[in-house]
Residue, then its C-alpha position, 0 to 999 in steps of 0.5 A: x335271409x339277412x346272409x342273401x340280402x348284402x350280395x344280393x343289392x351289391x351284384x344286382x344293379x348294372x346299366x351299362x350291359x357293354x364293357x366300358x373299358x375306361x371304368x377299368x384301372x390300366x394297372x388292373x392284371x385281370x377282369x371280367x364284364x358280364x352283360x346280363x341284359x344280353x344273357x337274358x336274351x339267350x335262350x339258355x338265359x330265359x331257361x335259367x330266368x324262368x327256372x330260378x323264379x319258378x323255385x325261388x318266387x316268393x324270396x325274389x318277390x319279398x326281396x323286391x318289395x324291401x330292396x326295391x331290386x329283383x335281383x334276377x330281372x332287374x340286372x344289366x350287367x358286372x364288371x369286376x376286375x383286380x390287382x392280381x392279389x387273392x380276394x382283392x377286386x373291385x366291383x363296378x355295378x350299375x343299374x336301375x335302383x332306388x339309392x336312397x332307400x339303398x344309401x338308408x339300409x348300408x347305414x344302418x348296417x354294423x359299423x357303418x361309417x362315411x368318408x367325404x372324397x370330392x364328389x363322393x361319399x365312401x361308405x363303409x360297413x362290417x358284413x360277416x365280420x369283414x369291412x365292406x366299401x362302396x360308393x355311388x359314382x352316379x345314381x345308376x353306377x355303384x362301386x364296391x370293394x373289400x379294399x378302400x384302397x382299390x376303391x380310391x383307385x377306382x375312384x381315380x380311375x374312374x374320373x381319369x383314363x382307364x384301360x385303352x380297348x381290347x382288340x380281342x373283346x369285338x373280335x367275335x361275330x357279335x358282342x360277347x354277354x361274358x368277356x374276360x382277360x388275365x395276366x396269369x403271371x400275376x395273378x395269385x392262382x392256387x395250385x391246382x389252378x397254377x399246374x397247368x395256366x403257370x404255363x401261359x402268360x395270357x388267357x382271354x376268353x368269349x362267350x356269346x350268342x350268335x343267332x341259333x348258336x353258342x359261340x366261345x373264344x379263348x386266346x392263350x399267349x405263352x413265352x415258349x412257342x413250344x407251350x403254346x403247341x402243347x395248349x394246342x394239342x390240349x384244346x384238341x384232345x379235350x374236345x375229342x374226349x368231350x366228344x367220346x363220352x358224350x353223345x349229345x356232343x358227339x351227333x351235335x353240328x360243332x365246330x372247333x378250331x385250335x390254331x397257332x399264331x406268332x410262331x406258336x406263342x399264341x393259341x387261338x381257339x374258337x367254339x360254335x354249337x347250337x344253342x339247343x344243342x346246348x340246352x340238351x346238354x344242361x338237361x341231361x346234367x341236370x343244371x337246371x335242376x341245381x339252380x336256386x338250390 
């Protein structure tokens, strides 16, 4: 259990389930919020909940009564966010949780050791052979990175002006339970990934529940009016194709649209299909066979 039991206490507590863009560094060239409270809301959530407890019950269960966090209920929300850097990230992670038994466990972990930084207390740790950082921004607000670097950052960060709001995140119908935005060109992307997004300066993307129905948005944001139209066309033939090889798809009420903006240097894509639809979907691929496994 000891692998599981770091990341489980480090991605478990979140309060704030909505972005809070000023927790994120202006200089940060990619992030990712998740609202947890709103993904347990959704129907495919519940299903994702209820199968995850029906398989991994008693370890959840032991997870509870040694951490005080059952870190598939006890969740708000993550916002991650980085440099551009590989594996170089911040994660700022808020929730409801005992920080002193927490404090007591991260120091008895390996090498621990503590640095006093105004206000705050930096802790630090060896899991798995690599150094660990983190720190308490409040009782219900935990910080962690591998970098002490990016952690200082976010310290300042968070005691100055973040990120100024992004129109893109509250352009949805509702308030989205996964948001996103990178700036692709300097973030440090393997090659398989950089064949195809090398081509785009900007990607964002959405995803919410909007009563019975899924919603997706991704905005791509090119220097070539020419790439944009050929994303475009991508979008549209990856939809047709999806389509043709599956029939769940195919019979589904969706509605997709790729249109271009500023004279094709934008790529505006939007997503809508129902819920159960998506749920059928996740049946017949097993998903939820998979999770817990």
């Amino acid at each position: 259990m000891k692998p599981l039991i770091l990341p489980l206490i480090l991605s478990a507590s979140v309060h704030a389930a909505e972005l809070n863009p000023s927790h994120i560094s202006p200089d940060a060239n990619w992030w990712l919020h998740a609202d947890l409270e709103a993904v347990r809301d959704t129907e495919i959530g519940k299903r994702v909940v209820e199968t995850i407890e029906d398989k991994q019950g008693a370890q959840l269960r032991a997870v509870k009564r040694m951490f005080s966090i059952n870190p598939v209920t006890d969740l708000a929300g993550i916002t991650l966010y980085g440099d551009g850097g590989k594996d170089r990230a911040v994660a700022i992670i808020q929730g409801s949780f005992d920080r002193a038994h927490l404090e007591d466990l991260v120091a008895a972990a390996d090498d621990y050791s503590s640095e006093k930084k105004g206000q705050f207390t930096i802790h630090s740790w060896t899991d798995k052979e690599k150094r660990q950082h983190a720190f308490f921004a409040a009782d219900d607000t935990l910080v962690f990175s591998h970098f002490e670097s990016l952690l200082k950052t976010a310290m300042d960060t968070l005691g100055g002006t973040g990120m100024d709001p992004d129109p893109f995140v509250a352009a949805g119908s509702t308030a989205p339970f996964l948001v996103g935005s990178a700036n692709l060109s300097e973030v440090e992307m393997d090659d398989d990934g950089s064949k195809l997004l090398g081509h785009a300066e900007t990607l964002k993307i959405a995803v919410a529940e909007a009563g019975d129905r899924m919603e997706g948005r991704m905005l791509i944001e090119t220097a070539d009016p020419a790439d944009g139209e050929r994303f475009r066309k991508v979008m549209d033939g990856m939809i047709a194709l999806g389509q043709l090889g599956n029939a769940i798809l195919r019979d589904a009420d969706m509605r997709f649209e790729a249109r271009a903006e500023d004279g094709g240097r934008r790529v505006n894509c939007t997503l809508s299909l129902p819920s159960t639809t998506m749920m059928e979907m996740m049946e017949k691929d097993g998903a939820f066979d998979r999770i817990g496994e």
